[in-house]
N, CA, C and O atoms as a Tinker XYZ file with bonds, in Angstrom:
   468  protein
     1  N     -6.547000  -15.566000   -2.344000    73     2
     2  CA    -5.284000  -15.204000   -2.954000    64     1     3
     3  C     -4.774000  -13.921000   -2.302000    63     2     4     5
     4  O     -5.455000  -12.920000   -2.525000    81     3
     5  N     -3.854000  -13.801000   -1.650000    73     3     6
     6  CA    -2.951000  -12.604000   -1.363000    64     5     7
     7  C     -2.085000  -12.074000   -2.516000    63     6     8     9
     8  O     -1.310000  -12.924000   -2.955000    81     7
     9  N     -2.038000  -11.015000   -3.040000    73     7    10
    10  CA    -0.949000  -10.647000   -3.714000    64     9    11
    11  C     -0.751000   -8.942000   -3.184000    63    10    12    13
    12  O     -1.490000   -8.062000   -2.740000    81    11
    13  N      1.026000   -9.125000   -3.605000    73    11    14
    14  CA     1.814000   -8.544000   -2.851000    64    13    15
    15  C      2.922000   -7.097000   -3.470000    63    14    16    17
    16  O      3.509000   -6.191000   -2.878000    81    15
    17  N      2.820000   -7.418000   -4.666000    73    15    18
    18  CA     3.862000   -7.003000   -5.740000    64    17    19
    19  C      3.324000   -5.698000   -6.379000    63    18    20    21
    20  O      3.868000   -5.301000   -7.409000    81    19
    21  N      2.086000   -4.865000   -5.733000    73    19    22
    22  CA     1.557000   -3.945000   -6.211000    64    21    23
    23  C      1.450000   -2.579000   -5.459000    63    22    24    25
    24  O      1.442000   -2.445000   -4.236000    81    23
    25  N      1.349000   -1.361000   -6.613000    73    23    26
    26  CA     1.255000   -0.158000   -5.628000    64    25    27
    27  C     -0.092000   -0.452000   -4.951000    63    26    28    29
    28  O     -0.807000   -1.450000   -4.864000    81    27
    29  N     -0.164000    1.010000   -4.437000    73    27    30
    30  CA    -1.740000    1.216000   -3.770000    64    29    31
    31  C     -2.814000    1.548000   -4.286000    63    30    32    33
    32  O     -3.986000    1.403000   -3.937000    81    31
    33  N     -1.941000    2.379000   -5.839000    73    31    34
    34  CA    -3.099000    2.518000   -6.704000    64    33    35
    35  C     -3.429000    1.522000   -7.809000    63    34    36    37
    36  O     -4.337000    1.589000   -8.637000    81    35
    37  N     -2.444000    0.528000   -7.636000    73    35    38
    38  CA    -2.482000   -0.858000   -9.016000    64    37    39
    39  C     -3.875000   -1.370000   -8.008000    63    38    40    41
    40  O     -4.997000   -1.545000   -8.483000    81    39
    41  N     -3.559000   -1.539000   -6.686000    73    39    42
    42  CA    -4.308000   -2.467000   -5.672000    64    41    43
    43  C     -5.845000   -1.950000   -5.840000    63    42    44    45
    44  O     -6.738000   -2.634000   -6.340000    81    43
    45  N     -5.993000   -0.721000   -5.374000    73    43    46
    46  CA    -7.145000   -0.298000   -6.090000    64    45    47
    47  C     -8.219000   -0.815000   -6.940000    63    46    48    49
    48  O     -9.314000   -1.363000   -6.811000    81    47
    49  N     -7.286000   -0.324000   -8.046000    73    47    50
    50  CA    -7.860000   -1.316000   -9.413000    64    49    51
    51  C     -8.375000   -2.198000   -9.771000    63    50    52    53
    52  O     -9.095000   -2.275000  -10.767000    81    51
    53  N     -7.968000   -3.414000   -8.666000    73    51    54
    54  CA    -8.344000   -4.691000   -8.716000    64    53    55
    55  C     -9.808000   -4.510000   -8.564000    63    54    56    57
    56  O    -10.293000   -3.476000   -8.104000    81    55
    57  N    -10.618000   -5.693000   -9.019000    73    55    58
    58  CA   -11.782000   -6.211000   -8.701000    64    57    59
    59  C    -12.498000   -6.162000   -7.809000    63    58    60    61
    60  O    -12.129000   -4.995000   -7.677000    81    59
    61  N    -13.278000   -6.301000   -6.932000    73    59    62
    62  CA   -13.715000   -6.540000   -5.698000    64    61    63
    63  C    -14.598000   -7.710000   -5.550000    63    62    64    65
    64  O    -15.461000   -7.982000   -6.385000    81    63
    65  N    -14.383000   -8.398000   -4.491000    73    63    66
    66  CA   -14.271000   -7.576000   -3.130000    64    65    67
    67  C    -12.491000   -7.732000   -2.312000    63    66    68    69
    68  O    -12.153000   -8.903000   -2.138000    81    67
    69  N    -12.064000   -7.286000   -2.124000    73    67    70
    70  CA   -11.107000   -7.104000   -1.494000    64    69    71
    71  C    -10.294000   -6.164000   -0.022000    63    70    72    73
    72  O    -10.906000   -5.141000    0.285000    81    71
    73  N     -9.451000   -6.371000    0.536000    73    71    74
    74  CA    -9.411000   -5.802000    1.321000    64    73    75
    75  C     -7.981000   -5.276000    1.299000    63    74    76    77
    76  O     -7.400000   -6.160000    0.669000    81    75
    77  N     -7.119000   -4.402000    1.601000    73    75    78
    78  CA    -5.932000   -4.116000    1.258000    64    77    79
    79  C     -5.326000   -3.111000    2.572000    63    78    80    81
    80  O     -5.749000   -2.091000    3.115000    81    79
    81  N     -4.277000   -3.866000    2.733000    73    79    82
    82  CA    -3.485000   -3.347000    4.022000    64    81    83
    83  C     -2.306000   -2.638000    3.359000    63    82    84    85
    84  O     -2.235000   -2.578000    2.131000    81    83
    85  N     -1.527000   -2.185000    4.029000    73    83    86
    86  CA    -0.200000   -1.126000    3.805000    64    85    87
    87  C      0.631000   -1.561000    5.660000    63    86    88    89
    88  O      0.188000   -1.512000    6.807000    81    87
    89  N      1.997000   -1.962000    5.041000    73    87    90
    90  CA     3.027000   -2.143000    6.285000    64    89    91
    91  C      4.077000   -1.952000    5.568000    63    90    92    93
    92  O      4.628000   -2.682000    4.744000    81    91
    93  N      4.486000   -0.181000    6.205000    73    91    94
    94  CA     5.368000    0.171000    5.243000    64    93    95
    95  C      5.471000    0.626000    3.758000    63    94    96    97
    96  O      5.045000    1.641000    3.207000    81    95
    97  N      6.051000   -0.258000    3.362000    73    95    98
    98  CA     6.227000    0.126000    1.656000    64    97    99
    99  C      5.519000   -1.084000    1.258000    63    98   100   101
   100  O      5.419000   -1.028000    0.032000    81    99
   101  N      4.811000   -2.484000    1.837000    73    99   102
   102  CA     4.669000   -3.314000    1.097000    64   101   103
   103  C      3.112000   -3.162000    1.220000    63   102   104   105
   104  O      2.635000   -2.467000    2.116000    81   103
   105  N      2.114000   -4.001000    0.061000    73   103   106
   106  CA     1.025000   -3.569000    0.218000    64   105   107
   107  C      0.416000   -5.066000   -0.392000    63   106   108   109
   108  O      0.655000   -5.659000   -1.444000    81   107
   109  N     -0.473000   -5.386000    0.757000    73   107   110
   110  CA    -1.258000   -6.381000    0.859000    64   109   111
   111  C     -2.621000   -6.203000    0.269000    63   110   112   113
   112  O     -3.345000   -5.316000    0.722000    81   111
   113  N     -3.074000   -7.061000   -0.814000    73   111   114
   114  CA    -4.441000   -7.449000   -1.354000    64   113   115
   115  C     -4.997000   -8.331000   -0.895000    63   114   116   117
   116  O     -4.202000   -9.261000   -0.757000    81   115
   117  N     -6.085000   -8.611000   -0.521000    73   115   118
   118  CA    -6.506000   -9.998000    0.143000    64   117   119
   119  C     -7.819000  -10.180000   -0.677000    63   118   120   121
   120  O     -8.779000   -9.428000   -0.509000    81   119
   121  N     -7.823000  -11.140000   -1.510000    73   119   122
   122  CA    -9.251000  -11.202000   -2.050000    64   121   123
   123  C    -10.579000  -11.814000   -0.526000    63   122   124   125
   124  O    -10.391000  -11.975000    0.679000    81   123
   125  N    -11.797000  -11.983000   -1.385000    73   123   126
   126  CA   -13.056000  -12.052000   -0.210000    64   125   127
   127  C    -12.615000  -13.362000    0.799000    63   126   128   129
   128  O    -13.067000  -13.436000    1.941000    81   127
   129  N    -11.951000  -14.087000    0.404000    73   127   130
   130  CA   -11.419000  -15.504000    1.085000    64   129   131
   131  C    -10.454000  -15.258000    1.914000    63   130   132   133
   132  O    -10.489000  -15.898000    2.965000    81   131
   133  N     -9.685000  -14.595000    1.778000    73   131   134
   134  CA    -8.585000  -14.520000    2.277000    64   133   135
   135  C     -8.457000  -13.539000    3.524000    63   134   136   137
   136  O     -7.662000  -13.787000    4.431000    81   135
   137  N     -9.292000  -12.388000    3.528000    73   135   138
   138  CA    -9.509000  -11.350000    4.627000    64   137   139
   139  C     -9.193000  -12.007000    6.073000    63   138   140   141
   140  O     -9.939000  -12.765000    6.693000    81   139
   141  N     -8.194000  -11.643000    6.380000    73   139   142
   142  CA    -7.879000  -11.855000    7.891000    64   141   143
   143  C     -9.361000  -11.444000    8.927000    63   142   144   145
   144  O    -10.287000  -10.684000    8.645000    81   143
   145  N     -9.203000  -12.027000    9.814000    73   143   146
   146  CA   -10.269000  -11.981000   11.215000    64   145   147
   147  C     -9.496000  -10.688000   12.301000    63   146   148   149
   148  O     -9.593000  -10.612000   13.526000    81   147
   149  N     -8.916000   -9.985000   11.581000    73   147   150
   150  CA    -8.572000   -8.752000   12.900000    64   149   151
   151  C     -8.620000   -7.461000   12.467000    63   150   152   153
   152  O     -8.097000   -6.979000   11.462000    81   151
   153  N     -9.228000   -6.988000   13.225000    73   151   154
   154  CA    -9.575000   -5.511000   13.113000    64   153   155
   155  C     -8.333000   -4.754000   12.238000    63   154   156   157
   156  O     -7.198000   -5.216000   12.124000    81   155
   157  N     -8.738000   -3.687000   11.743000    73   155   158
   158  CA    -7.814000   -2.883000   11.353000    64   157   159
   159  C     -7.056000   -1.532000   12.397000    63   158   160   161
   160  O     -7.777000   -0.698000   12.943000    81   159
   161  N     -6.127000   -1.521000   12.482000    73   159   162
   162  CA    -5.924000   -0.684000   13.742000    64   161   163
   163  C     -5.500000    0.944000   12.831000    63   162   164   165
   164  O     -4.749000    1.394000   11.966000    81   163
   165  N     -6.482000    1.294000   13.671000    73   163   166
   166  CA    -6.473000    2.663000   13.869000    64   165   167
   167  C     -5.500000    3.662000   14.158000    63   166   168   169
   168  O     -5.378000    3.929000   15.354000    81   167
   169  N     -4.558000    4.467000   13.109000    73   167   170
   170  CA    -3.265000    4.815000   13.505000    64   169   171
   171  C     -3.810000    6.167000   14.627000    63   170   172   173
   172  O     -4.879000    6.776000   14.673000    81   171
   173  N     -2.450000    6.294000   15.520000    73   171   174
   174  CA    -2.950000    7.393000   16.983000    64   173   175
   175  C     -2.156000    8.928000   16.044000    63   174   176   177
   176  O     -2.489000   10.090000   16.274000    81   175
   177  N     -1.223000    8.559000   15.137000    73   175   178
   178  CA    -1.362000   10.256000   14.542000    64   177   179
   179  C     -0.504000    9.190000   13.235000    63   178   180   181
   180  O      0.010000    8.093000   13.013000    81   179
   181  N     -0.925000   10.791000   12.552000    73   179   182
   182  CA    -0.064000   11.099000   11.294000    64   181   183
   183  C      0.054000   12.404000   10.726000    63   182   184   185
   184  O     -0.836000   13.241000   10.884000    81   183
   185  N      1.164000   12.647000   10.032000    73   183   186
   186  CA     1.683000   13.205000    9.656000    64   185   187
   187  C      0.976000   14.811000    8.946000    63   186   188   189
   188  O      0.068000   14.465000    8.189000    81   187
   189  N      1.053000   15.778000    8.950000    73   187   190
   190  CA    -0.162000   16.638000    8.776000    64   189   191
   191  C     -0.474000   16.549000    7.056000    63   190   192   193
   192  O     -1.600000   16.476000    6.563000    81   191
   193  N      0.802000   16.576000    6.314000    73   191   194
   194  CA     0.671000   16.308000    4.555000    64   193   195
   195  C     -0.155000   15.122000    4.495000    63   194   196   197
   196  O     -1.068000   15.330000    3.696000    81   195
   197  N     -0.223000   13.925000    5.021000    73   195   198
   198  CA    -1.204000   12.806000    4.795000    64   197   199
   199  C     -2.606000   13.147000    5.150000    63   198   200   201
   200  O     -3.575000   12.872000    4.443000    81   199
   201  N     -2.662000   13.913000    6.568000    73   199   202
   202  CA    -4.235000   14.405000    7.080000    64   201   203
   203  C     -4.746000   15.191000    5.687000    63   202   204   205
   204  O     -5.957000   15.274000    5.484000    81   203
   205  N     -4.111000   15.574000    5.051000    73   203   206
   206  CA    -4.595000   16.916000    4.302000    64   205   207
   207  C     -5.231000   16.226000    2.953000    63   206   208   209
   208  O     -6.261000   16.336000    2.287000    81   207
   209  N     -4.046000   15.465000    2.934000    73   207   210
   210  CA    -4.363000   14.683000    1.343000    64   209   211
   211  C     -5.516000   13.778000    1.282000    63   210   212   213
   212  O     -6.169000   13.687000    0.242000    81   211
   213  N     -5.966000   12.735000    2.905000    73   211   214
   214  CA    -6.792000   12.196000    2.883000    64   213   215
   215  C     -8.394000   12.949000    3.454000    63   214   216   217
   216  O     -9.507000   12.483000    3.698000    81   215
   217  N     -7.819000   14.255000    3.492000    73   215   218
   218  CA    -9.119000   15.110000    3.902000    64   217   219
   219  C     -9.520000   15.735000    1.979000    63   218   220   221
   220  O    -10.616000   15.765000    1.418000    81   219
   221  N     -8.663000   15.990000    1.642000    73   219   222
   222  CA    -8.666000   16.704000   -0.022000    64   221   223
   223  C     -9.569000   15.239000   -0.748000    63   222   224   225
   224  O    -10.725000   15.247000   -1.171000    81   223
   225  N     -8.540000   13.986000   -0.707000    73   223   226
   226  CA    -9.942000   13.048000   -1.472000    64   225   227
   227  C    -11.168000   13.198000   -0.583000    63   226   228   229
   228  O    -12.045000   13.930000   -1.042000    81   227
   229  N    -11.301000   12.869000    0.119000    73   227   230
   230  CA   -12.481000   12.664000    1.163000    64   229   231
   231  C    -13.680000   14.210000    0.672000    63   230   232   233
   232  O    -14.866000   14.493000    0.840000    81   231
   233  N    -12.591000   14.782000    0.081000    73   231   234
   234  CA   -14.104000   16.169000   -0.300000    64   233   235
   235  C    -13.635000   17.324000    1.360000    63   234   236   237
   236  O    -13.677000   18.539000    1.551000    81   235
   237  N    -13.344000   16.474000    1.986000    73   235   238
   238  CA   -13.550000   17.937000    3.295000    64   237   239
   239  C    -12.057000   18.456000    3.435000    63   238   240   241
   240  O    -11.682000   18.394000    4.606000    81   239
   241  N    -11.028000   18.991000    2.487000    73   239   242
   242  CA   -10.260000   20.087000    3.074000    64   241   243
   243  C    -10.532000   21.377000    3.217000    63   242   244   245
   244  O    -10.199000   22.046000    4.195000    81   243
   245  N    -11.342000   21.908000    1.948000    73   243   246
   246  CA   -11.893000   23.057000    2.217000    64   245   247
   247  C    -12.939000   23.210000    2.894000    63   246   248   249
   248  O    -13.234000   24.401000    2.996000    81   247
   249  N    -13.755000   22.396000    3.496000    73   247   250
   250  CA   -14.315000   22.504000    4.895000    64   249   251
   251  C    -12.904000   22.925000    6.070000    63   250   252   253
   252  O    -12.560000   24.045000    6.449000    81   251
   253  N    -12.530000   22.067000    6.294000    73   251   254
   254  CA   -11.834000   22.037000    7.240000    64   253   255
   255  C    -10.790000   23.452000    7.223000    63   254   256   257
   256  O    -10.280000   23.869000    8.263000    81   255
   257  N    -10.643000   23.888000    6.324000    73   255   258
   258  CA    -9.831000   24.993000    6.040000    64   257   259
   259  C    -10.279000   25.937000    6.631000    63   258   260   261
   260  O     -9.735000   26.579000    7.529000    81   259
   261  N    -11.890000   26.168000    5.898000    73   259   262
   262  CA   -12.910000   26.977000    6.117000    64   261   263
   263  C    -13.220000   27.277000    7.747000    63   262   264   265
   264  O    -13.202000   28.294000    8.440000    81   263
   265  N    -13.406000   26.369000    7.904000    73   263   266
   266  CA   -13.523000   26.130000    9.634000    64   265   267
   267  C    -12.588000   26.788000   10.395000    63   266   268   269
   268  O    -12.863000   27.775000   11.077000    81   267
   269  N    -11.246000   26.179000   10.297000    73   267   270
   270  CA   -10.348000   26.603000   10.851000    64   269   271
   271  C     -9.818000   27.839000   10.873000    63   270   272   273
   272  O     -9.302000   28.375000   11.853000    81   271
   273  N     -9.970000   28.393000    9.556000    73   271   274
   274  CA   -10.194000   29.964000    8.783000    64   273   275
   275  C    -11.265000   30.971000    9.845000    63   274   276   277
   276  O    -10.763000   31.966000   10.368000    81   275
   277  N    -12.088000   30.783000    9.992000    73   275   278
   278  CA   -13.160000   31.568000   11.169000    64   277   279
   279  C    -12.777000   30.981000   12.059000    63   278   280   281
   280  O    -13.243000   31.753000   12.896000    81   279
   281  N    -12.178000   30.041000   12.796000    73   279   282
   282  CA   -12.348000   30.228000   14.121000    64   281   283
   283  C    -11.247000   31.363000   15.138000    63   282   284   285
   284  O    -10.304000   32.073000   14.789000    81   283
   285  N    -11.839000   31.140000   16.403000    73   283   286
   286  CA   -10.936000   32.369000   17.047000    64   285   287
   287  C    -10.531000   31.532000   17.973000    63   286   288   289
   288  O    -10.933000   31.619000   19.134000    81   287
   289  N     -9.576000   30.506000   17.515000    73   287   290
   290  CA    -8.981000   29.639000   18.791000    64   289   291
   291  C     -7.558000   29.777000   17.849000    63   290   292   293
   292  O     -7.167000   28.981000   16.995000    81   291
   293  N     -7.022000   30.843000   18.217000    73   291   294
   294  CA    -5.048000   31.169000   17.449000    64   293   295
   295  C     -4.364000   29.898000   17.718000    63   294   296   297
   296  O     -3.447000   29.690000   16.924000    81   295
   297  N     -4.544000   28.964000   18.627000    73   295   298
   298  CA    -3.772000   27.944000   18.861000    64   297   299
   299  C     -3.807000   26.922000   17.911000    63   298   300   301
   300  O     -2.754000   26.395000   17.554000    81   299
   301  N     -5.312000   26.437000   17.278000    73   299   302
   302  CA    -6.192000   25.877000   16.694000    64   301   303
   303  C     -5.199000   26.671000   15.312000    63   302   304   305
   304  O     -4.184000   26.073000   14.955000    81   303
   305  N     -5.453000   27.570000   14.840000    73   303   306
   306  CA    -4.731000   27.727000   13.692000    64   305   307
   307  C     -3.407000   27.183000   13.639000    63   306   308   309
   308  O     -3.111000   26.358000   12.774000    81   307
   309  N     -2.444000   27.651000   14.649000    73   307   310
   310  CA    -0.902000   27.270000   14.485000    64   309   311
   311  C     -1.117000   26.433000   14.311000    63   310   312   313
   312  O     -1.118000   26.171000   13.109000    81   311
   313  N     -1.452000   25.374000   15.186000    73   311   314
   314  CA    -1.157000   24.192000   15.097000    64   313   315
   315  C     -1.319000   23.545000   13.883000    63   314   316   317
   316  O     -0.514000   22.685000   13.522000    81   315
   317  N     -2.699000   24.012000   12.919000    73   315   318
   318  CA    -3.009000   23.277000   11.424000    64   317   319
   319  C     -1.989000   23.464000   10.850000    63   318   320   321
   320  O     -1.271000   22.550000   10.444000    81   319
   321  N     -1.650000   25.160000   10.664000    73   319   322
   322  CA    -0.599000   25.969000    9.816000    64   321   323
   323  C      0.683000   25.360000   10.005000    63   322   324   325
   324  O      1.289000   25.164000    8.952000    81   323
   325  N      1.392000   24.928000   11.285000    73   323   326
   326  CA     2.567000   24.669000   11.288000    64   325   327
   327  C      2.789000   23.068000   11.581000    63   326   328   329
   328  O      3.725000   22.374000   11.184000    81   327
   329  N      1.612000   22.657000   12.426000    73   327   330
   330  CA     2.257000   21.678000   13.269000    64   329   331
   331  C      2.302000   20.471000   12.316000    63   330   332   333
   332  O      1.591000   20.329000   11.321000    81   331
   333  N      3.414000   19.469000   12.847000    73   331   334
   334  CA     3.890000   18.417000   11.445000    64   333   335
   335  C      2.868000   17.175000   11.963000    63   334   336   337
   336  O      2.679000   16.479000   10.965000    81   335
   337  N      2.402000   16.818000   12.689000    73   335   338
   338  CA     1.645000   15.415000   12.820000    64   337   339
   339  C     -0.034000   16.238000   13.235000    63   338   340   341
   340  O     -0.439000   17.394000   13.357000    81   339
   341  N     -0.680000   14.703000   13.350000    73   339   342
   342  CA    -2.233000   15.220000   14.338000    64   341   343
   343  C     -2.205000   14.078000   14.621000    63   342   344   345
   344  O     -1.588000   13.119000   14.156000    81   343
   345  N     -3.126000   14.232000   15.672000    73   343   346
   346  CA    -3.368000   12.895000   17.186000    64   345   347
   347  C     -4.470000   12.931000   17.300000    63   346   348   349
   348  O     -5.200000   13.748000   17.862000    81   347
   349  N     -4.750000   11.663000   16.546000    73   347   350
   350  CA    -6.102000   10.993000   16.462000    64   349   351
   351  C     -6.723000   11.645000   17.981000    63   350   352   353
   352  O     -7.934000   11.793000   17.817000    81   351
   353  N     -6.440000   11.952000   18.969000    73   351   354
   354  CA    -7.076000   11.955000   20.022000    64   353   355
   355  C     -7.042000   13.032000   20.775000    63   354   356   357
   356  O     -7.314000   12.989000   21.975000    81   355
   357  N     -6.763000   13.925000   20.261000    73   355   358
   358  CA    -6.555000   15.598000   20.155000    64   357   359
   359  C     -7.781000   16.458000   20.555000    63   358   360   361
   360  O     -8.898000   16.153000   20.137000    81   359
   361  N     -7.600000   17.441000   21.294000    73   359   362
   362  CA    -9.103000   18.019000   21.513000    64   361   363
   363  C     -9.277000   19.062000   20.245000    63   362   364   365
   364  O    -10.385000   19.473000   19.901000    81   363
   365  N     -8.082000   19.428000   19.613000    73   363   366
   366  CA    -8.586000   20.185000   18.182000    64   365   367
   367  C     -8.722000   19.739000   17.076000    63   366   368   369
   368  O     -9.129000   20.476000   16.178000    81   367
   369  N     -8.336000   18.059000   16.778000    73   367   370
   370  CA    -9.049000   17.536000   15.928000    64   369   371
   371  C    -10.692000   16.909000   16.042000    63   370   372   373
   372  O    -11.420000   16.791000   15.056000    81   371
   373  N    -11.003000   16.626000   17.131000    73   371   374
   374  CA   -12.242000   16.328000   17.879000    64   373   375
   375  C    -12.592000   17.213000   17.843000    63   374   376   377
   376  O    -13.757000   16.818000   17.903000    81   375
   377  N    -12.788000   19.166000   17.742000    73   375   378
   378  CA   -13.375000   19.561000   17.929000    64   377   379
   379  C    -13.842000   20.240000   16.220000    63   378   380   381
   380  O    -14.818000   20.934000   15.938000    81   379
   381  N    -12.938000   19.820000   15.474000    73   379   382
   382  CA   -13.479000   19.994000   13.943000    64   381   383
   383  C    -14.061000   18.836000   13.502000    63   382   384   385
   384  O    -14.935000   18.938000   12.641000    81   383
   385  N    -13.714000   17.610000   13.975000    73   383   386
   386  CA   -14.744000   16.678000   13.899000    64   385   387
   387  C    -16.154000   17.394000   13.764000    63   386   388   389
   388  O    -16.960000   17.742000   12.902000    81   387
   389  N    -15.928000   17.404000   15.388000    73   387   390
   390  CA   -17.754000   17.759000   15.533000    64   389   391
   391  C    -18.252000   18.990000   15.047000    63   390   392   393
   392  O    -19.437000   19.320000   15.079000    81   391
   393  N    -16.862000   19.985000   14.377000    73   391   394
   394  CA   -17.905000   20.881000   13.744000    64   393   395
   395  C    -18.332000   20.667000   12.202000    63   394   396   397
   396  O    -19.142000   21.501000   11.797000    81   395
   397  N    -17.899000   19.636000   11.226000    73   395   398
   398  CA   -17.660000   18.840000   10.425000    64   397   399
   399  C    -18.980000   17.949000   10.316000    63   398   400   401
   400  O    -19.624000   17.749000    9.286000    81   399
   401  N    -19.254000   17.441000   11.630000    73   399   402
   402  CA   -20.731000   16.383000   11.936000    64   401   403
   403  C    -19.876000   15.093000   11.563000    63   402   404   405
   404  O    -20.634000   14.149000   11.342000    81   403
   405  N    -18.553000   14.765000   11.425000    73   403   406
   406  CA   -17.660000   13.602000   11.226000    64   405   407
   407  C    -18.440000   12.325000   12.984000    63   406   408   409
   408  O    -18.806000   12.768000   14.072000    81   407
   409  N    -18.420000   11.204000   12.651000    73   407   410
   410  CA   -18.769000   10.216000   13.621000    64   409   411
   411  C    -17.298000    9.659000   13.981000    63   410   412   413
   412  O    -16.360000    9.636000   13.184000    81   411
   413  N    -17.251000    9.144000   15.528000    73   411   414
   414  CA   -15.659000    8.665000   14.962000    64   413   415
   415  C    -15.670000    7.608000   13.944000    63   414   416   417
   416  O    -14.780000    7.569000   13.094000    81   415
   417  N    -16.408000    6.941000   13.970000    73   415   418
   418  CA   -16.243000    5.802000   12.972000    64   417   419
   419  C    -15.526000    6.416000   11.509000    63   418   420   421
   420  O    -14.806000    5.670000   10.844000    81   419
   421  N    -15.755000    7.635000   11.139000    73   419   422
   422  CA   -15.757000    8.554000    9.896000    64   421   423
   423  C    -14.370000    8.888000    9.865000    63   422   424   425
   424  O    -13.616000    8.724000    8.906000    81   423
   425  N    -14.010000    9.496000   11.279000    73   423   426
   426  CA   -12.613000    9.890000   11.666000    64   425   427
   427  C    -11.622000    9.051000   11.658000    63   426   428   429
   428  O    -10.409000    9.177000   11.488000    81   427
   429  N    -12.331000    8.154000   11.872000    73   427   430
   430  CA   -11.208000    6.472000   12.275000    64   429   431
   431  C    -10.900000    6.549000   10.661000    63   430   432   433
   432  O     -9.815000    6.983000   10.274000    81   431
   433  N    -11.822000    6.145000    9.822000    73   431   434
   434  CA   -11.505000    6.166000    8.248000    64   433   435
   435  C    -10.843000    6.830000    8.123000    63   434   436   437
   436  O     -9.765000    6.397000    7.714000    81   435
   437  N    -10.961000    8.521000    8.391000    73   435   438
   438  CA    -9.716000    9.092000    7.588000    64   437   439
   439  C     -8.412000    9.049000    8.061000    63   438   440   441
   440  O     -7.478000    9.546000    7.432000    81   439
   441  N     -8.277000    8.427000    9.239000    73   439   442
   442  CA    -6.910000    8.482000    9.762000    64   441   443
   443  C     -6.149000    7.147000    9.145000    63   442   444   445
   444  O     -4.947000    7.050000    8.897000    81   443
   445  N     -6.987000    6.328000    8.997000    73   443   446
   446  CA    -6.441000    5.089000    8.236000    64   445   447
   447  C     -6.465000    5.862000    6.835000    63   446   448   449
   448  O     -5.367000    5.880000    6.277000    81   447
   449  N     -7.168000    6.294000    6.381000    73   447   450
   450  CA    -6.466000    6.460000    4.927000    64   449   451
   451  C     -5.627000    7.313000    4.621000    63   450   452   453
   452  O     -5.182000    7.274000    3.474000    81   451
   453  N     -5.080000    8.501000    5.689000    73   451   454
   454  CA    -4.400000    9.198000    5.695000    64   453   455
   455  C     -3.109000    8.460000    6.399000    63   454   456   457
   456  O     -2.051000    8.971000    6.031000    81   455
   457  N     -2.987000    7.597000    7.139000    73   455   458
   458  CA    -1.701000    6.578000    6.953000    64   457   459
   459  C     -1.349000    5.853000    5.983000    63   458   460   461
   460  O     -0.507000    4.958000    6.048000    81   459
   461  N     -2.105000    6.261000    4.792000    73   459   462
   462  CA    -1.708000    5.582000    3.698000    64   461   463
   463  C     -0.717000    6.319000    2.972000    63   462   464   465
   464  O      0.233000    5.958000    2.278000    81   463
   465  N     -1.058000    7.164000    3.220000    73   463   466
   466  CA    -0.793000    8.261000    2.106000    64   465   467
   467  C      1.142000    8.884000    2.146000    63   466   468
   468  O      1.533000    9.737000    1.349000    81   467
């Protein structure tokens, strides 16, 4: 069963097992039968308010704060402080990754759930 007619947090809610996509504003449930055969793609940036929000559930903003807070790379700050997107493929998000101990597999997650957001 696909259903279609729900937020992200009604979708949630549901039962499991399920799988749930986002295109746009519309938001796909797919119960265990129904799960498409294709990868989920990995967004290449988003927006810095979504990074933040899906770093805040995830438990690590105040890591990441923290981090970014001591380090002595000024560029590395602006960029958190001001800049409006992040790129999945960035050498200053890769490099809080790894000070984080994040796998990409981990990173990949939060960038998908931070395109949710």
């Amino acid at each position: 069963m696909i259903i279609t007619d729900l937020t992200y947090e009604e979708a949630l809610a549901l039962p499991d097992p399920k799988e749930i996509y986002i295109d746009g504003e519309m938001v796909y449930v797919y119960t265990e039968d129904d799960i498409p055969n294709q990868p989920i793609t990995v967004p290449q940036e988003v927006q810095a308010h979504q990074a933040r929000i899906a770093l805040f559930e995830a438990g690590l903003l105040d890591e990441v704060n923290a981090y970014i807070a001591s380090s002595n790379d000024d560029e590395l700050k602006i960029r958190w402080e001001y800049g409006g997107k992040l790129l999945r493929n960035s050498q200053y998000v890769a490099a809080v990754a790894v000070a984080l101990g994040l796998t990409d597999e981990q990173l990949d997650e939060l960038f998908i759930r931070a395109a949710q957001k």
